[in-house]
C-alpha positions as CSV (number, residue, x, y, z in Angstrom):
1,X,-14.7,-5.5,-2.1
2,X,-12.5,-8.8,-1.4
3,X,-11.8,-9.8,2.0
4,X,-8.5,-9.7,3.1
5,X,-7.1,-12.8,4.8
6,X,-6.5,-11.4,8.4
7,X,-8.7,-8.5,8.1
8,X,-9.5,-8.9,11.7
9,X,-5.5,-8.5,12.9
10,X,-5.3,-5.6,9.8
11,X,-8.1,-3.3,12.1
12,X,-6.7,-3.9,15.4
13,X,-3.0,-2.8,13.6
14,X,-4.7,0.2,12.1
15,X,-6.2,1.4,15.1
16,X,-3.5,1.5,17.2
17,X,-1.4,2.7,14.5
18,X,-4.2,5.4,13.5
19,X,-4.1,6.4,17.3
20,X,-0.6,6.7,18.0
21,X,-0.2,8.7,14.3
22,X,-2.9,11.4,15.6
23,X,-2.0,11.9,18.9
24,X,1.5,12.6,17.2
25,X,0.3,14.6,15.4
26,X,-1.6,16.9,18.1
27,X,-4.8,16.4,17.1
28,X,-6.8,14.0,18.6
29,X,-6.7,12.7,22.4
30,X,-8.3,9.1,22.7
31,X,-10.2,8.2,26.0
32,X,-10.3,4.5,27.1
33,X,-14.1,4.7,26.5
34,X,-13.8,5.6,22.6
35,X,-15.2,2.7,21.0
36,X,-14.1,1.2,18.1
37,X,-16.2,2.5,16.0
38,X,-15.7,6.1,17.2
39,X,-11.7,5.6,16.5
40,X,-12.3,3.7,13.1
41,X,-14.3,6.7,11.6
42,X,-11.8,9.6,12.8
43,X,-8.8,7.8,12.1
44,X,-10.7,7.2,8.3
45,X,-11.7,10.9,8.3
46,X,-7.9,12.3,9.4
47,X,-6.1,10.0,7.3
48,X,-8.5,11.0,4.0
49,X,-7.8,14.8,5.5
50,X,-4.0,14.1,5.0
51,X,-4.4,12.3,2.0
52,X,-2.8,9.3,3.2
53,X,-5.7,7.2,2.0
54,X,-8.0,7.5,-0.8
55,X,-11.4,8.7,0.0
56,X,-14.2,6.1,-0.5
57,X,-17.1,7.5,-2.6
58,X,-19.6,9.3,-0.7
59,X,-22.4,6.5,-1.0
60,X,-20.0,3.6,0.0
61,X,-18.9,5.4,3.1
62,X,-19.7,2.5,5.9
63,X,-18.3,1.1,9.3
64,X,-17.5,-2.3,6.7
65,X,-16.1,0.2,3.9
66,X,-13.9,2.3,6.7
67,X,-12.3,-0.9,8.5
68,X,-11.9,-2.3,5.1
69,X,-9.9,0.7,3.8
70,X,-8.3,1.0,7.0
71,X,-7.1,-2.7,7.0
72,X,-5.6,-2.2,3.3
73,X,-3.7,0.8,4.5
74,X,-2.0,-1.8,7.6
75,X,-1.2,-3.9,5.1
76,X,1.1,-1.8,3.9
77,X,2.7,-0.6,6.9
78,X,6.2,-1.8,7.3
């Protein structure tokens, strides 16, 4: 798994796009008190559900693996 240059920026964009797709889309209400980590993992977990992304193999499945994917998936956005 390479690192992206601005992986960093990639996860922040990710989130909030992740966030503002689910609540769109009815299913999810974030609190201000979700962590990170709570938000990376659903916003993994919906977008494998809506085959948006492809699903990491079940024994790579980490909080690295999950921003990782997640920040490959910004990348592409826009």
């Amino acid at each position: 798994m390479k690192k992206l240059k601005n992986e960093k920026e990639l996860v922040k964009k990710a989130i909030a796009a992740g966030v503002k797709y689910g609540e769109e889309r009815g299913v999810v209400e974030f609190e201000p008190t979700d962590s990170a980590t709570q938000k990376i993992e659903y916003i993994y977990r919906l977008l494998v559900h809506d085959k948006i992304i492809q699903p990491l193999p079940q024994d790579q499945v980490s909080q690295l693996s999950m921003k990782h994917r997640l920040a490959m998936w910004a990348s592409k956005l826009d």
